[in-house]
PyMOL Python script that loads the backbone (N, CA, C, O; Angstrom):
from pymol import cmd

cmd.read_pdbstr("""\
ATOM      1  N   UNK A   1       1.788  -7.641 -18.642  1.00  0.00           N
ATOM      2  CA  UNK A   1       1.606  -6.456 -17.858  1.00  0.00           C
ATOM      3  C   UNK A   1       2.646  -6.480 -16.752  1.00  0.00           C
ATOM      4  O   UNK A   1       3.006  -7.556 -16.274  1.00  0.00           O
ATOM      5  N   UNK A   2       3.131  -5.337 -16.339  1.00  0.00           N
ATOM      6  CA  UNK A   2       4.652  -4.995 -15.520  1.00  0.00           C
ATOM      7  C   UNK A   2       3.713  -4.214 -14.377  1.00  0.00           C
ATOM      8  O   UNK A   2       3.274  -3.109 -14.697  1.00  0.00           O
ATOM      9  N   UNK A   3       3.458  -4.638 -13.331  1.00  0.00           N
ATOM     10  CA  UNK A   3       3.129  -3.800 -12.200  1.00  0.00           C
ATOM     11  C   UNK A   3       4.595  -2.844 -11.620  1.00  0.00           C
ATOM     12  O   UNK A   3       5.564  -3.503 -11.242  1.00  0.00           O
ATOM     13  N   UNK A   4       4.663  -1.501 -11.588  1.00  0.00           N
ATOM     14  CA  UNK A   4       6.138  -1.375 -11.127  1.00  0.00           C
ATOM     15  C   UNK A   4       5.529  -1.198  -9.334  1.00  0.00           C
ATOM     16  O   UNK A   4       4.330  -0.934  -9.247  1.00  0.00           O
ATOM     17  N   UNK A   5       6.102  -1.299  -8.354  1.00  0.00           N
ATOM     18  CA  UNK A   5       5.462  -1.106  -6.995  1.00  0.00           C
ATOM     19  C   UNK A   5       6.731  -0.601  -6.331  1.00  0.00           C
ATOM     20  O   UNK A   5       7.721  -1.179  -5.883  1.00  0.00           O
ATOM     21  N   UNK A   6       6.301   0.900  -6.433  1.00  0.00           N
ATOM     22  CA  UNK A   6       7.737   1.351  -5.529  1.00  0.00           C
ATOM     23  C   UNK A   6       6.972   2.013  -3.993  1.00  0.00           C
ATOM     24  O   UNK A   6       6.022   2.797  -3.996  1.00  0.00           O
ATOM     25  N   UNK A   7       7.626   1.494  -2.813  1.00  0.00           N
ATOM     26  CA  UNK A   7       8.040   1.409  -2.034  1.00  0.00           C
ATOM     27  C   UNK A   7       9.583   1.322  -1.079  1.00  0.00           C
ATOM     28  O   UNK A   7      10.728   1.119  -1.485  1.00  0.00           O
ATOM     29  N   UNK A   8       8.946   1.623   0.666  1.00  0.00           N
ATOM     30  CA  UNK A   8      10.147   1.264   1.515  1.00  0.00           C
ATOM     31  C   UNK A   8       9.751   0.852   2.837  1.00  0.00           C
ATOM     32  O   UNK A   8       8.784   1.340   3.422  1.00  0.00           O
ATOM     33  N   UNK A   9      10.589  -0.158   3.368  1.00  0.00           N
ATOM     34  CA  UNK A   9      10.288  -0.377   4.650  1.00  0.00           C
ATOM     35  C   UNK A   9      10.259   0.435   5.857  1.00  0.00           C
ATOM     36  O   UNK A   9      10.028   0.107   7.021  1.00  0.00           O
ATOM     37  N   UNK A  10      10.506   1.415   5.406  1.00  0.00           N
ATOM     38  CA  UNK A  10      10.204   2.950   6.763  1.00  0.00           C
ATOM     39  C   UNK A  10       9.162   3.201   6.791  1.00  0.00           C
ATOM     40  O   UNK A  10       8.772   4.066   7.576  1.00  0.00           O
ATOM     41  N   UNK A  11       8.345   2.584   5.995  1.00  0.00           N
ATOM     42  CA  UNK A  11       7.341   3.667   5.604  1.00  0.00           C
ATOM     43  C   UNK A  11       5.628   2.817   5.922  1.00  0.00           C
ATOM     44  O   UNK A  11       5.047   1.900   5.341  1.00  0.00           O
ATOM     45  N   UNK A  12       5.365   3.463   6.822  1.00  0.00           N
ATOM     46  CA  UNK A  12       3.957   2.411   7.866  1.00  0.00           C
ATOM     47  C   UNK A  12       2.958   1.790   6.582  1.00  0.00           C
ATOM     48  O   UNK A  12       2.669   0.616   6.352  1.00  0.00           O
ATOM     49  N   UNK A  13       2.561   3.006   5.865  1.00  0.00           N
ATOM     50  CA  UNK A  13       1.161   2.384   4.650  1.00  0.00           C
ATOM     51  C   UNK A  13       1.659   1.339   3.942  1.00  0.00           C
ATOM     52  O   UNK A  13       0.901   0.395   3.721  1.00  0.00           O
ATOM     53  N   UNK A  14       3.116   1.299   3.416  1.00  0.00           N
ATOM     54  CA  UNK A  14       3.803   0.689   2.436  1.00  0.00           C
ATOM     55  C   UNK A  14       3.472  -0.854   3.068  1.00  0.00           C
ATOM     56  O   UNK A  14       2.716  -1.704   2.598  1.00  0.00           O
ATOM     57  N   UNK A  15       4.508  -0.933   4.604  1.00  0.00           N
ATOM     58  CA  UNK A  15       4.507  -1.582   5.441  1.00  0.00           C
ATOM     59  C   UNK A  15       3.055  -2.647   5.367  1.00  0.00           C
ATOM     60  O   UNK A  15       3.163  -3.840   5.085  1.00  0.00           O
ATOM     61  N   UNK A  16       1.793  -2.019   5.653  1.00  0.00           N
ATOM     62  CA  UNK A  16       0.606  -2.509   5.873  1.00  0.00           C
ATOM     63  C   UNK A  16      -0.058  -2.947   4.804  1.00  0.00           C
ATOM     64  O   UNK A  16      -0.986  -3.734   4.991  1.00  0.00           O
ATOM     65  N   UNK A  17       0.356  -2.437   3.168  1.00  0.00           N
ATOM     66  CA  UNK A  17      -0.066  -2.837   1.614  1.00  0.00           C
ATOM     67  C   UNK A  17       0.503  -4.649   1.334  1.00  0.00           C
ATOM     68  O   UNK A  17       0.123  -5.758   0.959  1.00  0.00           O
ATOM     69  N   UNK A  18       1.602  -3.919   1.819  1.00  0.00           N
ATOM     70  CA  UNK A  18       2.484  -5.253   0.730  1.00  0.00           C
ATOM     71  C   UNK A  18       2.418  -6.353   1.262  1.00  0.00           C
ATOM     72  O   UNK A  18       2.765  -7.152   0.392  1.00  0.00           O
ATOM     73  N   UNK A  19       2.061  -7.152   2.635  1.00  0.00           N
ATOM     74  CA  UNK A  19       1.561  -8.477   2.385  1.00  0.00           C
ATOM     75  C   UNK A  19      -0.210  -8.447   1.870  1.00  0.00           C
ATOM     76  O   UNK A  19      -0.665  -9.573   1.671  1.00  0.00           O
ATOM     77  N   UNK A  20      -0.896  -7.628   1.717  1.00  0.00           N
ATOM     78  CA  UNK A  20      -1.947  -7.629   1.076  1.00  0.00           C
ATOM     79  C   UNK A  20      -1.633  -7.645  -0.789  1.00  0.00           C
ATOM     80  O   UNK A  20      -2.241  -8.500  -1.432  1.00  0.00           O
ATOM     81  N   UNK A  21      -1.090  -7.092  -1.220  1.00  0.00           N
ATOM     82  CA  UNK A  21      -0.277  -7.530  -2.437  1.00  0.00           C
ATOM     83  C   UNK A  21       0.346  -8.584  -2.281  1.00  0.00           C
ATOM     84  O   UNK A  21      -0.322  -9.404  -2.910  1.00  0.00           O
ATOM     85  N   UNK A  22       1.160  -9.073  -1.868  1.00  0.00           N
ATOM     86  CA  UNK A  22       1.644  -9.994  -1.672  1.00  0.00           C
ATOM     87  C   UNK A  22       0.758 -11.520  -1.828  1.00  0.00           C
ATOM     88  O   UNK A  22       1.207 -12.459  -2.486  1.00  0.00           O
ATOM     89  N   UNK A  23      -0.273 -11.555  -1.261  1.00  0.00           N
ATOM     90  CA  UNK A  23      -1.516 -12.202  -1.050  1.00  0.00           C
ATOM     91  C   UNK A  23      -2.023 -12.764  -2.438  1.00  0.00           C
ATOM     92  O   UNK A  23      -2.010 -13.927  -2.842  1.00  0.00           O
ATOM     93  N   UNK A  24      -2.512 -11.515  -3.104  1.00  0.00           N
ATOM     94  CA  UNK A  24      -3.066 -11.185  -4.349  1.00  0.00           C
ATOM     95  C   UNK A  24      -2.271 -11.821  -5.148  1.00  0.00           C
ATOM     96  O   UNK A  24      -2.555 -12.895  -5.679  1.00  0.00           O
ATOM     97  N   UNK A  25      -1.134 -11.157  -5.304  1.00  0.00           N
ATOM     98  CA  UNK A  25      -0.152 -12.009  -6.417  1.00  0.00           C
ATOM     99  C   UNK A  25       0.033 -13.552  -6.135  1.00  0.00           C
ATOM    100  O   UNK A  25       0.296 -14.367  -7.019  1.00  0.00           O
ATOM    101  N   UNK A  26      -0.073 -13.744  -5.295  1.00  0.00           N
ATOM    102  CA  UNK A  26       0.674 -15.441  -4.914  1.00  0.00           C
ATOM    103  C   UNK A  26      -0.726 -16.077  -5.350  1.00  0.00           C
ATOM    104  O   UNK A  26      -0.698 -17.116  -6.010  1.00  0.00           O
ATOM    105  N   UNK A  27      -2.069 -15.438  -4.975  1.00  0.00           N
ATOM    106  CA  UNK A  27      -3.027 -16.202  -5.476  1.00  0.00           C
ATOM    107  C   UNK A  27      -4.039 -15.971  -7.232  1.00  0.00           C
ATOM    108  O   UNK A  27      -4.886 -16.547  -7.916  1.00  0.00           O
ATOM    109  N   UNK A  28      -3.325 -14.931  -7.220  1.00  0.00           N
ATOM    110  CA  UNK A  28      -3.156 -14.998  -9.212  1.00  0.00           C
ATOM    111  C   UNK A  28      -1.958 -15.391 -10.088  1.00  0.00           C
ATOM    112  O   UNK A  28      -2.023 -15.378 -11.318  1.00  0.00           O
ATOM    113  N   UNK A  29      -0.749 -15.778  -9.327  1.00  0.00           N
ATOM    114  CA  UNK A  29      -0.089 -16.351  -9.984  1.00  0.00           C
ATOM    115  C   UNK A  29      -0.443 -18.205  -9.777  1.00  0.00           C
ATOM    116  O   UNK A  29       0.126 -18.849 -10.658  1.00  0.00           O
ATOM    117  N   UNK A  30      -1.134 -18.947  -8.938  1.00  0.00           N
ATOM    118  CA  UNK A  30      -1.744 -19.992  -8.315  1.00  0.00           C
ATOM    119  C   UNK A  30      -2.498 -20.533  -9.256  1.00  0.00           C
ATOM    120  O   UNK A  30      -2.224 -21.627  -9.749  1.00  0.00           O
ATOM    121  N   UNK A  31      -3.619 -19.759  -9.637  1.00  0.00           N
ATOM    122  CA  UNK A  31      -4.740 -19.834 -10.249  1.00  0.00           C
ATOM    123  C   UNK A  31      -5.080 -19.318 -11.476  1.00  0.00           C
ATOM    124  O   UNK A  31      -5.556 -20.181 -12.214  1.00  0.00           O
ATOM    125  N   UNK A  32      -5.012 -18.269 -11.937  1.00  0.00           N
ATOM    126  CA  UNK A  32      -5.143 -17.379 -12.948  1.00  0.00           C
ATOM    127  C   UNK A  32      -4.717 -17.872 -14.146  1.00  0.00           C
ATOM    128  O   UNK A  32      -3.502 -18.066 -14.087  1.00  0.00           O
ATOM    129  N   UNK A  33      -5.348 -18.268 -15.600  1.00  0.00           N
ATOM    130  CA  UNK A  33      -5.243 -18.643 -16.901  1.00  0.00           C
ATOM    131  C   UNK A  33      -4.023 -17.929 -17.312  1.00  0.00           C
ATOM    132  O   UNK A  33      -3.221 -18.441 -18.093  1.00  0.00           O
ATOM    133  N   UNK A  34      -3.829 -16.491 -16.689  1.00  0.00           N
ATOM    134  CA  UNK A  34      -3.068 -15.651 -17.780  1.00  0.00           C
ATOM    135  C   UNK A  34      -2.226 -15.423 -16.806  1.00  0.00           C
ATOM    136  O   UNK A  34      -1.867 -14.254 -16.665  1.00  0.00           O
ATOM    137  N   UNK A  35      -1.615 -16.591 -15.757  1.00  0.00           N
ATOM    138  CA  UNK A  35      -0.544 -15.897 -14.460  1.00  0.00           C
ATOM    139  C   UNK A  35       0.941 -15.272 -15.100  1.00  0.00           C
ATOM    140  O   UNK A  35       1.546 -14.364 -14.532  1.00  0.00           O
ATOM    141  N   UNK A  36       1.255 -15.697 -15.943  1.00  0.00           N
ATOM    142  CA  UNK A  36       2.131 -15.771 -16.932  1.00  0.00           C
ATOM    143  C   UNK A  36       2.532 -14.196 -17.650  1.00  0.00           C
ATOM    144  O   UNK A  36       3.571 -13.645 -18.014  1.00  0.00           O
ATOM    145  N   UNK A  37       0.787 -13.779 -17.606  1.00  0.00           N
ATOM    146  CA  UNK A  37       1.332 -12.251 -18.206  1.00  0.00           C
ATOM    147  C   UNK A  37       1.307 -11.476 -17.786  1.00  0.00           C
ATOM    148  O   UNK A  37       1.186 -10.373 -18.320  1.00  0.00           O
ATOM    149  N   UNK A  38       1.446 -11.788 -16.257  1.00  0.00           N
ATOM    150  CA  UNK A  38       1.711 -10.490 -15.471  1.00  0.00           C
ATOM    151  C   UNK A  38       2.535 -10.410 -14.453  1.00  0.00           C
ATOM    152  O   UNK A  38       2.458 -11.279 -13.584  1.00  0.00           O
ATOM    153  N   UNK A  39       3.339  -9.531 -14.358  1.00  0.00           N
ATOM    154  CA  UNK A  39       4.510  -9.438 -13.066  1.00  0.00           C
ATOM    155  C   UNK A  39       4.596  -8.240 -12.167  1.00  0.00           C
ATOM    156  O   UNK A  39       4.041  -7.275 -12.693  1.00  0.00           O
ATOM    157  N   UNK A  40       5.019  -8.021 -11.185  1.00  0.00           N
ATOM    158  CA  UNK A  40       5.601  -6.615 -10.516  1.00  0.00           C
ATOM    159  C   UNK A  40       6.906  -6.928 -10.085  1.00  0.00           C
ATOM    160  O   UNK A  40       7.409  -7.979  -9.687  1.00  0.00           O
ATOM    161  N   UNK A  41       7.440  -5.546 -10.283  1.00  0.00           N
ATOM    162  CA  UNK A  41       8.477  -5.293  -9.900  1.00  0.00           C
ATOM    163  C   UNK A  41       8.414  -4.334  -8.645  1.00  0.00           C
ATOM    164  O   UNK A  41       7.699  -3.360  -8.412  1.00  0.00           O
ATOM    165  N   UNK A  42       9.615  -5.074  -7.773  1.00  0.00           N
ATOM    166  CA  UNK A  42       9.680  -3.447  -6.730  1.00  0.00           C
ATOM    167  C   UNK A  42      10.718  -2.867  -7.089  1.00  0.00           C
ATOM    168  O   UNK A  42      11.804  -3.313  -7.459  1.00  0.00           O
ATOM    169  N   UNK A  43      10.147  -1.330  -6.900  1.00  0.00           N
ATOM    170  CA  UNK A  43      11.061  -0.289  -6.636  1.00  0.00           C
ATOM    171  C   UNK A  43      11.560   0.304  -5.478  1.00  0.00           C
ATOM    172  O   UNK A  43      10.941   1.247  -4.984  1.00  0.00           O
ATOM    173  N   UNK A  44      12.369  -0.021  -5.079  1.00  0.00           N
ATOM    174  CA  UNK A  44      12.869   0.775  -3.619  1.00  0.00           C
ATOM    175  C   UNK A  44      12.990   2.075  -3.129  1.00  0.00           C
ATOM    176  O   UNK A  44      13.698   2.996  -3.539  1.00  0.00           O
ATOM    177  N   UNK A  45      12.296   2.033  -2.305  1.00  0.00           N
ATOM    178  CA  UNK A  45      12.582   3.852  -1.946  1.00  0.00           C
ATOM    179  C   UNK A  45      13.652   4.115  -0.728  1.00  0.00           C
ATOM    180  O   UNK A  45      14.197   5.208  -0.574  1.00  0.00           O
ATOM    181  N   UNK A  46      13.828   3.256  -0.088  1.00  0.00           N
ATOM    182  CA  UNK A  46      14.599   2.280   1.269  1.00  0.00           C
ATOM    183  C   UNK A  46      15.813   3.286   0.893  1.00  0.00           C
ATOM    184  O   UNK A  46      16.242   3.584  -0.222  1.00  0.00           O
ATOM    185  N   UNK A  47      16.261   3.748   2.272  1.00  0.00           N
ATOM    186  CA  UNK A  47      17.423   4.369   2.473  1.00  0.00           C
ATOM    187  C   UNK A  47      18.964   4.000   2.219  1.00  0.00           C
ATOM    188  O   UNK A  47      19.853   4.821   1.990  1.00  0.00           O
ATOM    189  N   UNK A  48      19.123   2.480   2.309  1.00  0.00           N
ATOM    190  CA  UNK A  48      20.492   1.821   2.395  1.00  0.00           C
ATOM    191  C   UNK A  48      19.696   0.268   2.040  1.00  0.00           C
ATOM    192  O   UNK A  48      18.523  -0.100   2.106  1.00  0.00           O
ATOM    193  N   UNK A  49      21.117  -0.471   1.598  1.00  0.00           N
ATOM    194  CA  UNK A  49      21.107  -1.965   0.569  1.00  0.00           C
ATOM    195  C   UNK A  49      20.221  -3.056   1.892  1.00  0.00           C
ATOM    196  O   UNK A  49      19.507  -4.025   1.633  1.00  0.00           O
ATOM    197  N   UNK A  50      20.494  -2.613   3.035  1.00  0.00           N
ATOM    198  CA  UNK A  50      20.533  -3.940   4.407  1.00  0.00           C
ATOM    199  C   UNK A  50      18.755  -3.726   4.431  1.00  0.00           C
ATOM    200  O   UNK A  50      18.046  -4.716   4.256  1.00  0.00           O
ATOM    201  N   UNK A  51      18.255  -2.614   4.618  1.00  0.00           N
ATOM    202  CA  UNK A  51      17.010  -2.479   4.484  1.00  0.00           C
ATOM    203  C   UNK A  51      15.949  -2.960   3.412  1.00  0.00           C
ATOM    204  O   UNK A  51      14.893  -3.562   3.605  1.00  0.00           O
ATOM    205  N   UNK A  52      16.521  -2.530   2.228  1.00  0.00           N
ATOM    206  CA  UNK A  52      15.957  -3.399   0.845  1.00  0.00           C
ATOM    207  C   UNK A  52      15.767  -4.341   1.429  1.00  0.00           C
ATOM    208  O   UNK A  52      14.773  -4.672   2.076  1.00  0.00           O
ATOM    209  N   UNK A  53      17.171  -5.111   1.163  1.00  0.00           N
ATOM    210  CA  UNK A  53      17.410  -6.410   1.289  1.00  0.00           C
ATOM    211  C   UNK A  53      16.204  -7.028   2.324  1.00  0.00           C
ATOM    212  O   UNK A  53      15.433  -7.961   2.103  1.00  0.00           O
ATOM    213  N   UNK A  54      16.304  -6.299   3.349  1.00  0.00           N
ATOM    214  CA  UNK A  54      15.201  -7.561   4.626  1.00  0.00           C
ATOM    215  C   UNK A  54      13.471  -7.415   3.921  1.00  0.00           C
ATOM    216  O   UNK A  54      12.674  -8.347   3.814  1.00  0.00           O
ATOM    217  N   UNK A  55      13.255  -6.048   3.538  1.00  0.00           N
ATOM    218  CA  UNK A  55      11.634  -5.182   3.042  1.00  0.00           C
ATOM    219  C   UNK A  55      11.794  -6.912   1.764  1.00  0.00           C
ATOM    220  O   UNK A  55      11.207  -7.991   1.839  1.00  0.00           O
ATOM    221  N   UNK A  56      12.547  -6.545   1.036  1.00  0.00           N
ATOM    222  CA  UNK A  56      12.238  -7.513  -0.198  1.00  0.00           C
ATOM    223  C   UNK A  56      12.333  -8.898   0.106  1.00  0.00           C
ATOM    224  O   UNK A  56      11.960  -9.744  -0.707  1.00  0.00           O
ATOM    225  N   UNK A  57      12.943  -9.278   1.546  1.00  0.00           N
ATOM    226  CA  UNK A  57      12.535 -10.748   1.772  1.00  0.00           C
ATOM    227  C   UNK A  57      11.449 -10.995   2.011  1.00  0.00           C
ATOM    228  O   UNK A  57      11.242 -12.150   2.381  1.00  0.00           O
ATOM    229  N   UNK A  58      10.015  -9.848   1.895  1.00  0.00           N
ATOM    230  CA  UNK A  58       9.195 -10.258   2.048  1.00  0.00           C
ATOM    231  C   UNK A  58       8.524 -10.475   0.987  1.00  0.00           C
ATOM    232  O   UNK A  58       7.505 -11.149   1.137  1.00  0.00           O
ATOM    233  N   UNK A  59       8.794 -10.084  -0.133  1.00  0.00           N
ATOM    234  CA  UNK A  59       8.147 -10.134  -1.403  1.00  0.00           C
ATOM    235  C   UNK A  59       8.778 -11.301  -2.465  1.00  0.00           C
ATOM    236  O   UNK A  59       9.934 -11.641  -2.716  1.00  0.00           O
ATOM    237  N   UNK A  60       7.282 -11.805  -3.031  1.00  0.00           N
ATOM    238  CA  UNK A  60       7.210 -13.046  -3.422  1.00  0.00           C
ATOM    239  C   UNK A  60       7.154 -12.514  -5.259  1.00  0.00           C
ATOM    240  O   UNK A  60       6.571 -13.157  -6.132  1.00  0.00           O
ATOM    241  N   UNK A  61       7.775 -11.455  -5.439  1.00  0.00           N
ATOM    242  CA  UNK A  61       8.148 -10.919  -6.665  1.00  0.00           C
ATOM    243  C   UNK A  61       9.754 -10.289  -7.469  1.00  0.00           C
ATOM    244  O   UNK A  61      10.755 -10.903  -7.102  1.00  0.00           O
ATOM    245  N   UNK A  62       9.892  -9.598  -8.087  1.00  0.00           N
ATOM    246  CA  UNK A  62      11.144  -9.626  -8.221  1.00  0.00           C
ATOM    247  C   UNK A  62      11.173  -7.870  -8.435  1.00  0.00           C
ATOM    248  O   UNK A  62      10.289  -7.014  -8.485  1.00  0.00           O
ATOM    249  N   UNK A  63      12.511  -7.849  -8.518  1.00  0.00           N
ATOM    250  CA  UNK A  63      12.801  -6.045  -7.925  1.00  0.00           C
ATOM    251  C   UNK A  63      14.061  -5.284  -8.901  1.00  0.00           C
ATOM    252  O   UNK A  63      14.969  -5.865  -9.496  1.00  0.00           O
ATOM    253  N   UNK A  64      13.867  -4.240  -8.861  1.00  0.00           N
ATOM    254  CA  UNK A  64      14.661  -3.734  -9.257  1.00  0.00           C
ATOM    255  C   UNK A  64      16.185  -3.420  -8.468  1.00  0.00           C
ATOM    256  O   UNK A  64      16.464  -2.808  -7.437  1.00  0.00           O
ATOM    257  N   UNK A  65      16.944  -4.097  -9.404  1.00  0.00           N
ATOM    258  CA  UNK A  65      18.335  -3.786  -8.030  1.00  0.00           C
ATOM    259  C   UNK A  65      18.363  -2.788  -7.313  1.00  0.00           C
ATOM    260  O   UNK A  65      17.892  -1.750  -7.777  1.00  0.00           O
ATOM    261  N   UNK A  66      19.045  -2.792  -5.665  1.00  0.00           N
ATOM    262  CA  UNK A  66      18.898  -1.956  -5.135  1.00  0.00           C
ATOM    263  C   UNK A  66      20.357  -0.870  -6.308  1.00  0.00           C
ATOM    264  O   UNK A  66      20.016   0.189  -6.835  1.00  0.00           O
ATOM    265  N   UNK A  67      21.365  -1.254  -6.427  1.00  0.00           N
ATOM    266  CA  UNK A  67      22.401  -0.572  -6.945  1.00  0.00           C
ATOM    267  C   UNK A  67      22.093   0.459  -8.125  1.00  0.00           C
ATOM    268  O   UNK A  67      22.863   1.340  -8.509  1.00  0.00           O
ATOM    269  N   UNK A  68      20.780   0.174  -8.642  1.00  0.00           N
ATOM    270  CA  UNK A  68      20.422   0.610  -9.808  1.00  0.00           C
ATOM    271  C   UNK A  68      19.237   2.107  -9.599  1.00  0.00           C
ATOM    272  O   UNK A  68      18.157   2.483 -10.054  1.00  0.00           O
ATOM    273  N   UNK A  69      20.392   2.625  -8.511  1.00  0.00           N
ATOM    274  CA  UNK A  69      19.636   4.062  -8.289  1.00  0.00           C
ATOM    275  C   UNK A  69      19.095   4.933  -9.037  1.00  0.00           C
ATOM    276  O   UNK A  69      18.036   5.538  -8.875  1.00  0.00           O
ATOM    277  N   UNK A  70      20.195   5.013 -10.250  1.00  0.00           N
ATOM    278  CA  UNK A  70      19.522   6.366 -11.335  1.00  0.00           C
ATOM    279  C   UNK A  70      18.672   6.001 -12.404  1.00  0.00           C
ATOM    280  O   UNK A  70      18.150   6.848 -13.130  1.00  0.00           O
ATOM    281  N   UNK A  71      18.458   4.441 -12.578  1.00  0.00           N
ATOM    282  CA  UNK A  71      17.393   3.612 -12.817  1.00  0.00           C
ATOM    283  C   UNK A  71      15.508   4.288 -11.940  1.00  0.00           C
ATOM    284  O   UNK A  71      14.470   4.843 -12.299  1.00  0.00           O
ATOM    285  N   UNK A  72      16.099   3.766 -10.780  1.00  0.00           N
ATOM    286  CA  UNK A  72      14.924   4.225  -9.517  1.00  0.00           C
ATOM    287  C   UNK A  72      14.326   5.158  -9.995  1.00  0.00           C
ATOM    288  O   UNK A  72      13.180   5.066 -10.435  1.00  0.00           O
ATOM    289  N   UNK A  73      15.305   6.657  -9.977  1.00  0.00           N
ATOM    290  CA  UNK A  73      15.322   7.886  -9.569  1.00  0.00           C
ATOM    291  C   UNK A  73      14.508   8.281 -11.232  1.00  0.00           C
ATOM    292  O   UNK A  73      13.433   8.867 -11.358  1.00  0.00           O
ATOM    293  N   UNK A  74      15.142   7.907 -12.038  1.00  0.00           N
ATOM    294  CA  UNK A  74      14.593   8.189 -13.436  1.00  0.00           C
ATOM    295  C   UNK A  74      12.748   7.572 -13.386  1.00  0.00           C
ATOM    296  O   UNK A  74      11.991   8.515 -13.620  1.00  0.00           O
ATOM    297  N   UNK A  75      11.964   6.171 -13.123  1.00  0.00           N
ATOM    298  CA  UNK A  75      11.696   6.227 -12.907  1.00  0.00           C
ATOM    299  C   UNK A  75      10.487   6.697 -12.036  1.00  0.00           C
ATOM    300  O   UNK A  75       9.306   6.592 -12.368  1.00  0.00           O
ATOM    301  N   UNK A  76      10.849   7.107 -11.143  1.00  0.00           N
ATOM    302  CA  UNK A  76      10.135   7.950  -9.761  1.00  0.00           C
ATOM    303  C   UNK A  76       9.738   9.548 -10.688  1.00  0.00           C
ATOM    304  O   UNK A  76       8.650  10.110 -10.560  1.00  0.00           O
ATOM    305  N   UNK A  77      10.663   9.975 -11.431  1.00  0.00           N
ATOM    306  CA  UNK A  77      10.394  11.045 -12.001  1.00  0.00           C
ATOM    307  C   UNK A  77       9.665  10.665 -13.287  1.00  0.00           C
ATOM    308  O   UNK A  77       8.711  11.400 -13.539  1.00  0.00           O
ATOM    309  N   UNK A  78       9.872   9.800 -14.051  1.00  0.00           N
ATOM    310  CA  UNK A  78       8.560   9.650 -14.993  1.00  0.00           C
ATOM    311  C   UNK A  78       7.515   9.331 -14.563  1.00  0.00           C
ATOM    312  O   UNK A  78       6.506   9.830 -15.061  1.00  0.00           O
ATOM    313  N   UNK A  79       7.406   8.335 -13.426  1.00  0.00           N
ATOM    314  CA  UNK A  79       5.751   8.346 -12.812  1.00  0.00           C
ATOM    315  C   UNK A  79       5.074   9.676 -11.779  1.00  0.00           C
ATOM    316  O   UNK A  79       3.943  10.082 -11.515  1.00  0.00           O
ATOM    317  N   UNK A  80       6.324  10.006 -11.443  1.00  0.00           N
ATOM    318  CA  UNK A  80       5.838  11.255 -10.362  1.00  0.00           C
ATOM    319  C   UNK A  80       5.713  10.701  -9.438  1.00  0.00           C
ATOM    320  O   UNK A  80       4.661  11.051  -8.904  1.00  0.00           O
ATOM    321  N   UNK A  81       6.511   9.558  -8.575  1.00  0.00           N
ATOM    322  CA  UNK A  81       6.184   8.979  -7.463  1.00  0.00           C
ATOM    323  C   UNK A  81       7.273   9.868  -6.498  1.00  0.00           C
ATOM    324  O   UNK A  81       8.449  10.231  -6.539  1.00  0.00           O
ATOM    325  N   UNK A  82       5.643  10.011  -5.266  1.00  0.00           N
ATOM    326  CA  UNK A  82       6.423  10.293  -4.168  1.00  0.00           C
ATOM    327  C   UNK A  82       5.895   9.538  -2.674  1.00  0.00           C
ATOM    328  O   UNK A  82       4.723   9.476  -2.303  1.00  0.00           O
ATOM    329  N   UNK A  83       6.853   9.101  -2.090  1.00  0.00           N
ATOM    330  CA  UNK A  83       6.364   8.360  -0.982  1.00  0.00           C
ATOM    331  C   UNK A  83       5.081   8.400  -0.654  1.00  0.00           C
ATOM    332  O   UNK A  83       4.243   9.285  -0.827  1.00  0.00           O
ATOM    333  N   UNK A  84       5.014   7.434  -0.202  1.00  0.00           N
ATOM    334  CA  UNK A  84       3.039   8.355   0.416  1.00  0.00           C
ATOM    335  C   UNK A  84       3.821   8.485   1.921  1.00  0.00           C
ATOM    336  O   UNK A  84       2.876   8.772   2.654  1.00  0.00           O
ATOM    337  N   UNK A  85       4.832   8.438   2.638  1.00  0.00           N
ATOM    338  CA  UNK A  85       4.825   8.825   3.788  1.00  0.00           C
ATOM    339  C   UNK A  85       5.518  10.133   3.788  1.00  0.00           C
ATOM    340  O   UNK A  85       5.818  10.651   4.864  1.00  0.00           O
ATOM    341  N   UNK A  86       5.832  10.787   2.500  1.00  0.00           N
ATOM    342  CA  UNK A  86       6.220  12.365   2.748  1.00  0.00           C
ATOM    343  C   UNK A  86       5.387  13.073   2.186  1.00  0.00           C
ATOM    344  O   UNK A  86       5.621  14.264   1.982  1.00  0.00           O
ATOM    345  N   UNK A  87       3.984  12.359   1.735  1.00  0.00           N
ATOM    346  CA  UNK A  87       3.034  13.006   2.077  1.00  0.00           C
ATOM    347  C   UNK A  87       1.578  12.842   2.644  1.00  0.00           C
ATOM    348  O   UNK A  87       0.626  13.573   2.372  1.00  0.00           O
ATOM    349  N   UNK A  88       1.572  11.566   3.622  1.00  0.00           N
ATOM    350  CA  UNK A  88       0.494  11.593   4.622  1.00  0.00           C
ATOM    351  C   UNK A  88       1.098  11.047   6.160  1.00  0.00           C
ATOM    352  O   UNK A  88       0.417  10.851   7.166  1.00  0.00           O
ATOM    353  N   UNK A  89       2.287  10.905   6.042  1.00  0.00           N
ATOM    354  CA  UNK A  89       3.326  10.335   7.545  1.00  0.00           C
ATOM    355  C   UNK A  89       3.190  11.926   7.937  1.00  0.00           C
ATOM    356  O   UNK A  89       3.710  12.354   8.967  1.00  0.00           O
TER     357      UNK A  89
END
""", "prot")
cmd.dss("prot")
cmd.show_as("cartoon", "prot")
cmd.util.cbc("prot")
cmd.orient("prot")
């Protein structure tokens, strides 16, 4: 199983989720029989590479390059993701 988790560090809810994810994963990848079959990826929503870069030093998972925009963007439009801070910020 592929968790995709798109996010950005501008963004307060995102901000306040992801060491609570963060949490979760570190203690089902720890423990869990089946840690093995499951991963997330982040997706960046982050304005510029310097921002990624610091948001994803916090994550204890692996990401989708920041360079790999029309990757993102394709993405974002098959799930229908839209920030949650352009629409509850």
């Amino acid at each position: 199983m592929v968790a995709l988790y798109f996010s950005a560090h501008w963004c307060p809810p995102c901000r306040h989720f992801t060491p609570q994810l963060a949490s979760i994963y570190a203690n089902f990848k720890k423990d869990h029989a089946r840690k093995a079959d499951w991963e997330v990826v982040f997706v960046s929503s982050d304005r510029d590479e310097e921002s990624f870069k610091e948001y994803f030093g916090e994550m204890p998972w692996t990401a989708l390059p920041y360079g790999k925009r029309e990757a993102k963007a394709q993405l974002s439009k098959l799930y229908k993701v839209r920030p949650a801070c352009m629409v509850a910020c």
